[in-house]
C-alpha positions as CSV (number, residue, x, y, z in Angstrom):
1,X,3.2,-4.9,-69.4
2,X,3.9,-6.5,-66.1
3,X,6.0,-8.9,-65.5
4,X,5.4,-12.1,-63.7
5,X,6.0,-12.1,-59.8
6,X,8.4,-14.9,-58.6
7,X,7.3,-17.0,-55.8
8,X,10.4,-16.0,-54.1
9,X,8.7,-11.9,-54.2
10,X,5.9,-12.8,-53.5
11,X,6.9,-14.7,-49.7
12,X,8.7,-11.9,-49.3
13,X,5.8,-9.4,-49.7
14,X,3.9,-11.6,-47.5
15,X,6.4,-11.3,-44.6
16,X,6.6,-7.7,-45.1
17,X,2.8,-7.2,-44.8
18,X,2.7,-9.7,-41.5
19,X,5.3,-7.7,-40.6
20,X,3.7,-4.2,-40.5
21,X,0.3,-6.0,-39.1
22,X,2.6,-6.9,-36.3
23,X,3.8,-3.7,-35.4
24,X,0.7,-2.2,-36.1
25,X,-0.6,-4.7,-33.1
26,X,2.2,-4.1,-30.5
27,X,2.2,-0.2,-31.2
28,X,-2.1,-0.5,-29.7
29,X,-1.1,-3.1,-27.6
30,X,1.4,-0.3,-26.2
31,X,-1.3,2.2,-26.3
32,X,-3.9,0.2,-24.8
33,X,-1.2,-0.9,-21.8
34,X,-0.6,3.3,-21.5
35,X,-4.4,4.1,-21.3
36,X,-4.7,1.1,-18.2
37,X,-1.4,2.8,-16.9
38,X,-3.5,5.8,-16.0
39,X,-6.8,5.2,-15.8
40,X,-7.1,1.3,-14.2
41,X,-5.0,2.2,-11.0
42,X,-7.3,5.2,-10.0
43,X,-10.3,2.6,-10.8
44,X,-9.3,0.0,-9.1
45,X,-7.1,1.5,-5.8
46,X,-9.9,4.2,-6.0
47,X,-8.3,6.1,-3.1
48,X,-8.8,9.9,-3.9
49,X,-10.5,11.9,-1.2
50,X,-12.5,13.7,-3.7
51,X,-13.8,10.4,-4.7
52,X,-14.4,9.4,-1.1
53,X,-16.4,12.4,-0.2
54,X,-18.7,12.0,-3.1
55,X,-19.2,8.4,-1.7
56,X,-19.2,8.9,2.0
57,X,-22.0,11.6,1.1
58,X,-23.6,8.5,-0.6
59,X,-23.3,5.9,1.2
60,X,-22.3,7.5,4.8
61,X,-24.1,10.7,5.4
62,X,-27.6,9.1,5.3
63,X,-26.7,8.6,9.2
64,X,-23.2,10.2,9.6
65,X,-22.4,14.3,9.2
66,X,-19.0,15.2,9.5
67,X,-19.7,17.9,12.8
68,X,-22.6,17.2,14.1
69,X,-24.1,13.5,15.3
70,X,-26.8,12.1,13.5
71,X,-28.2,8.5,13.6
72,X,-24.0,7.9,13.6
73,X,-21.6,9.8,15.5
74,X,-19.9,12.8,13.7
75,X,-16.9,12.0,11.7
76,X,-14.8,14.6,11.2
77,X,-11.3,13.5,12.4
78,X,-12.1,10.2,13.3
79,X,-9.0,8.6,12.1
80,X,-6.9,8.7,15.2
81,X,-10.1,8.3,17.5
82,X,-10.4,6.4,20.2
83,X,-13.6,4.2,19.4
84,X,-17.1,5.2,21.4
85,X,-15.4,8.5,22.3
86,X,-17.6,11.2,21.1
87,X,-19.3,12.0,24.3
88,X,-22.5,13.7,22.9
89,X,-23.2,10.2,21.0
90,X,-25.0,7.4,22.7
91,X,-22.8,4.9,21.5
92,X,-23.9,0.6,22.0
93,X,-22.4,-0.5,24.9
94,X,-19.8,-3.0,23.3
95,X,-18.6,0.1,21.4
96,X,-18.0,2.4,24.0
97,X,-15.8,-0.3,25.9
98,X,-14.2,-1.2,22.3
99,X,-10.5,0.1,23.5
100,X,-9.0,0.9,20.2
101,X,-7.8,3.9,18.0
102,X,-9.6,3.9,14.5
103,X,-6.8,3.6,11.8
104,X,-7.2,2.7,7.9
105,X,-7.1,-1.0,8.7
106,X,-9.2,-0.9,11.4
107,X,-12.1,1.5,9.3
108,X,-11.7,-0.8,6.6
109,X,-12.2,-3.8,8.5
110,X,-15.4,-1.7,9.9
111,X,-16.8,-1.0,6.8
112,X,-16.5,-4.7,5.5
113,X,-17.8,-6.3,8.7
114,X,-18.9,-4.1,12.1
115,X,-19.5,-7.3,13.8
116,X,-16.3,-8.9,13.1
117,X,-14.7,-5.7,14.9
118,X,-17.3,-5.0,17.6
119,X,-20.0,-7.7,17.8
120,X,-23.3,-6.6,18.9
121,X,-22.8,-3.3,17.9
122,X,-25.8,-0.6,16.5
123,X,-24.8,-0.2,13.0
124,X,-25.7,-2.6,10.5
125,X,-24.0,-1.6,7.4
126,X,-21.4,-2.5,5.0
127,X,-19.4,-1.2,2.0
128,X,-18.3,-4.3,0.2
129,X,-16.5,-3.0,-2.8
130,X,-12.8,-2.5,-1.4
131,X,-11.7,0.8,-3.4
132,X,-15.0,2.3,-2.5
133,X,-14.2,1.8,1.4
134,X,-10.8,2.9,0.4
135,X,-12.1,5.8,-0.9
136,X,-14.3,6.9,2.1
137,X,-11.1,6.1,4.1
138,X,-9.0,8.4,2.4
139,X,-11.6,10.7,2.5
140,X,-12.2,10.8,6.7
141,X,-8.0,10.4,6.5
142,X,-8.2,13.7,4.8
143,X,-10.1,15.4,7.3
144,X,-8.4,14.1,10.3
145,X,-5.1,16.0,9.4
146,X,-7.0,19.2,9.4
């Protein structure tokens, strides 16, 4: 026969029940912050060459190859370049008197916005995600160390 629960038992079963549901919540909380951890940064910085070079081959090499000049100038090693300085490419005038050394910032700012860097220049195209440029950056970075 069972015996009557007090009320004083049963609040105290209660609590122990909201209790475990708590901890049963913060321990996925935890695992859901762990799975983020490692997977959200790589989504979001999206900075791995390998991912760049499946983009740049994308997005880019419809008009850029990496040795040889297409539509775009070749662009291997062009982190470090001086702008308009391939001298088999017929580069727009404003380009070729540009005066500056492509860097991350300066790609970046490129690929966002050509005019903004070089107004009335020949290429009229734009990456707007910012890991995918970042990407494609890290991706020419790669090959301008080589």
């Amino acid at each position: 026969m069972k015996m009557p629960e007090r009320s004083g038992d049963r609040k105290g079963a209660k609590i122990l029940e909201m209790r475990g549901h708590i901890y049963e919540m913060t321990a996925l909380v935890g695992i859901a912050i762990l799975a983020l951890a490692t997977v959200l940064p790589r989504e979001v910085r999206g900075q791995s060459a390998q991912d760049g070079q499946a983009l740049f081959e994308t997005r880019c090499a419809g008009c850029h190859a990496l040795d040889a000049d297409h539509e775009g100038p070749r662009l291997r090693a062009v982190v470090g370049r001086k702008a308009g300085a391939v001298k088999t490419f017929q580069y727009s005038k404003p380009l070729r008197n540009a005066g500056f050394v492509w860097d991350a910032d300066k790609l970046d700012k490129w690929l966002t916005d050509t005019e903004s860097v070089v107004p009335d220049n020949d290429m009229a195209f734009r990456v707007p995600k910012q890991e995918e440029r970042a990407a494609i950056i890290a991706y020419l970075k790669s090959l301008s160390s080589r």
